[in-house]
ZARO-389961 format. One line per field, with one value per residue (C-alpha): x, y, z. Coordinates in Angstrom, 1 decimal. Example, Ala and Ser with C-alpha at 12.3 -4.5 7.8 and 13.67 -1.06 7.14 Angstrom:
<rs>
x = 12.3,13.7
y = -4.5,-1.1
z = 7.8,7.1
</rs>
This chain:
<rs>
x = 0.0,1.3,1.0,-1.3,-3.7,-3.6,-5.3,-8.0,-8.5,-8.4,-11.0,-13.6,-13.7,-13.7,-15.4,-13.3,-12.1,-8.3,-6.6,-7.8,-6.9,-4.0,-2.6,-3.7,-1.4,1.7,1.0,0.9,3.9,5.8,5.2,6.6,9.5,10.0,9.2,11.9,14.4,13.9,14.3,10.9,8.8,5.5,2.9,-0.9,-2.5,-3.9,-1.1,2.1,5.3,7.8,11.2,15.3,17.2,20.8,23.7,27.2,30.3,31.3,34.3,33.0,35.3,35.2,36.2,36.8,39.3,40.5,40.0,38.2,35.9,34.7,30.7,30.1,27.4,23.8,20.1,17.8,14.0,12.2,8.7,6.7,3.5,1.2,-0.2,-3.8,-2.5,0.2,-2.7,-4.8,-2.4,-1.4,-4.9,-5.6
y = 0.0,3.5,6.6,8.0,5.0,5.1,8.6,7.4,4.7,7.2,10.0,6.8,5.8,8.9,10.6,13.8,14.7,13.8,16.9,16.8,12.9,13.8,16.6,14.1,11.3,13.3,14.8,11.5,10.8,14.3,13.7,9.8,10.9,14.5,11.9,9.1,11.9,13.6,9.8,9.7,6.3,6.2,4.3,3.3,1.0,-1.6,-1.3,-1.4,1.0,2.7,2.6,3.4,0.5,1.0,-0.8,-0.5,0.0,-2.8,-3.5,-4.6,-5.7,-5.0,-8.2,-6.9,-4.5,-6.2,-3.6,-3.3,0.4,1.0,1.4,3.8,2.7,4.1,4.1,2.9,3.2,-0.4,-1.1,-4.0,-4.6,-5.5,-8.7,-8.4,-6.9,-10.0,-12.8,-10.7,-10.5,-14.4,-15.4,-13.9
z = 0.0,-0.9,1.0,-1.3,-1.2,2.5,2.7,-0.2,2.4,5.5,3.2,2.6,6.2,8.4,5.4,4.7,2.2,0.6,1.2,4.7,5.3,3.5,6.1,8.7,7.4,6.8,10.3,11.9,10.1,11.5,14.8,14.7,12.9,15.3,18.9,17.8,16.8,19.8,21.6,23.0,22.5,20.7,22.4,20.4,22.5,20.2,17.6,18.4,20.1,18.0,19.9,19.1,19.4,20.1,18.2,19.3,17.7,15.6,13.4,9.7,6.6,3.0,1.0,-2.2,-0.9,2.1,4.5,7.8,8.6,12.2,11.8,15.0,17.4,15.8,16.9,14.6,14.7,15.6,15.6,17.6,17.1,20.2,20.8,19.5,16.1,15.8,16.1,14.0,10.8,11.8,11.6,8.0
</rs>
């Protein structure tokens, strides 16, 4: 599914109209984006939490050249759906 057939979705169901779902999609999206950048947790009960996961510092190798790079230690965004949601995509 693309973004723009997510707010078609959102406009037939709540029944605004597309520009409107549309501002309310890319809003959602903003505010995800701004809270993990910011390193704050997103919590929707009945969905799932958006978190930073840490990775450290690792040492990685490039074959072709034979050379080892330092990859510094990164967050990167992670998702995990809650419970309900799981069994419900398992059970379709």
């Amino acid at each position: 599914m693309t973004k723009i057939e997510l707010v078609k979705m959102v406009a037939e169901k709540t029944g605004i109209d597309q520009p409107t779902a549309l501002a309310a999609v890319e809003g959602f999206i903003d505010t995800l984006k701004e809270s993990l950048i910011n390193k704050e947790n997103v919590y929707i009960r009945g969905w799932g939490t958006w978190t930073l996961k840490h990775r450290a510092q690792k040492t990685a190798r490039n074959i072709s050249k034979n050379t080892t790079l330092v990859i510094p230690a990164h967050d990167i965004p992670y998702f995990k759906p809650c419970k309900d949601f799981m069994e419900a995509v398992a059970k379709s």
